[in-house]
C-alpha positions in Angstrom: 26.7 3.1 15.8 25.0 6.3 14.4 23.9 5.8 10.9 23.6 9.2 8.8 19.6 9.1 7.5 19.9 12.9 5.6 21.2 16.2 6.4 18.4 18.1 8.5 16.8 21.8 7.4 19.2 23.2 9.4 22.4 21.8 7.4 22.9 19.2 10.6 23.2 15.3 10.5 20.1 13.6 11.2 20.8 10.1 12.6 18.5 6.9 12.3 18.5 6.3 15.9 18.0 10.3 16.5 15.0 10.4 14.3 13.3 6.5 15.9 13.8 8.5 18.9 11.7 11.4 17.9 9.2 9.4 16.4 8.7 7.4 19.7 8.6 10.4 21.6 5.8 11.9 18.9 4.0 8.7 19.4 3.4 9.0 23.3 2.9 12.9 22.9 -0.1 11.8 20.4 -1.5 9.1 23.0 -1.6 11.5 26.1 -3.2 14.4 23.9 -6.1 11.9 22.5 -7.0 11.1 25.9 -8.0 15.0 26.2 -11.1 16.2 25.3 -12.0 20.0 24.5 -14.1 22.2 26.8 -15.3 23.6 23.7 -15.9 22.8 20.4 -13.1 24.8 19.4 -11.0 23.9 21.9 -11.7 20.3 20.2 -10.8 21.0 17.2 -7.4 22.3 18.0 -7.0 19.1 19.0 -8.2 17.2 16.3 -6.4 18.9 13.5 -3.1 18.3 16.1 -3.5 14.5 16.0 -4.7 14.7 12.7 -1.1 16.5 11.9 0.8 14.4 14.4 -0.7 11.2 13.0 0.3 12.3 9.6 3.9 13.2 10.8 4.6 10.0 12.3 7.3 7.3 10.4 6.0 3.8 9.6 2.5 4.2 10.5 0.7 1.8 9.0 -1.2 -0.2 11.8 -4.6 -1.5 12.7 -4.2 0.1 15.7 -3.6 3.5 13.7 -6.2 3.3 11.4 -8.4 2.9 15.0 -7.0 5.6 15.7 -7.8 7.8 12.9 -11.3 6.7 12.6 -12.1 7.3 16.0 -10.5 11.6 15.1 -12.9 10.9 12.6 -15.7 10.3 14.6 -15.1 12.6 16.8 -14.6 15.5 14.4 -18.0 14.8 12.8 -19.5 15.5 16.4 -17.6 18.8 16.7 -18.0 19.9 12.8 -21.3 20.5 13.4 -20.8 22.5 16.2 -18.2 24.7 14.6 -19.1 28.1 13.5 -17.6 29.1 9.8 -13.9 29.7 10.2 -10.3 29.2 9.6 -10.3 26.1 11.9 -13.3 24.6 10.6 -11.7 24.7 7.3 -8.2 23.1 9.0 -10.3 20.2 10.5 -12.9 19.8 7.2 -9.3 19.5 5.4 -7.8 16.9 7.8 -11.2 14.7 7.7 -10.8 14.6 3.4 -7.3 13.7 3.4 -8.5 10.8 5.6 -11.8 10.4 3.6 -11.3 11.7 0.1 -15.4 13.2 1.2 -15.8 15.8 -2.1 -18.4 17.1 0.0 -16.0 18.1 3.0 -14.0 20.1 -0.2 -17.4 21.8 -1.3 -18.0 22.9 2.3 -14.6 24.2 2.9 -15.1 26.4 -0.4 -18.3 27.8 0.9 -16.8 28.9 4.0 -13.7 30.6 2.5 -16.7 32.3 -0.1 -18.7 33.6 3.2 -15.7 34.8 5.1 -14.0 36.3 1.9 
């Protein structure tokens, strides 16, 4: 039995079980693409601010393993952050890391860069 959730952007029914099903499939897209690494620092933090997004996106996330997760984007966007020249995607990953952190600093930084590339 198909229970209707809410009507979708498009003006389409979104079902419960349609939308568990997207969120599984979201899930497993997430765990392949953390297992890659970037062959560049940019390349890197593409991928970051993807999870970071994708993590973000997903229903009912609230886990340890989650949270392991995100600390571990975390870490690994600290490595590559320093790497980064300023840029847009600097900025898109410095924004990811405070809504994880709430880091005032990682706000400051973002400003300068938008002030250098202005």
């Amino acid at each position: 039995m198909k229970k209707l959730l809410e009507y979708g952007g498009d003006g389409t029914p979104v079902y419960v079980n349609e939308l568990t099903a997207l969120n599984k499939e979201l899930r497993n897209l997430c765990a392949d693409l953390l297992l890659q690494k970037g062959k560049s620092p940019e390349e890197e933090a593409e991928i970051l601010v993807t999870l970071f997004k994708g993590y973000d996106t997903m229903l009912f996330n609230f886990s340890l393993e989650n949270e392991q997760v995100v600390q571990e984007l975390l870490d690994r966007s600290m490595t590559v952050l320093e790497k980064l020249p300023a840029s847009v995607l600097k900025c898109q990953l410095l924004l990811e890391c405070f809504e994880q952190m709430g880091d005032e600093e990682l706000i400051r930084e973002v400003k300068n860069i938008v002030n250098r590339l202005a």
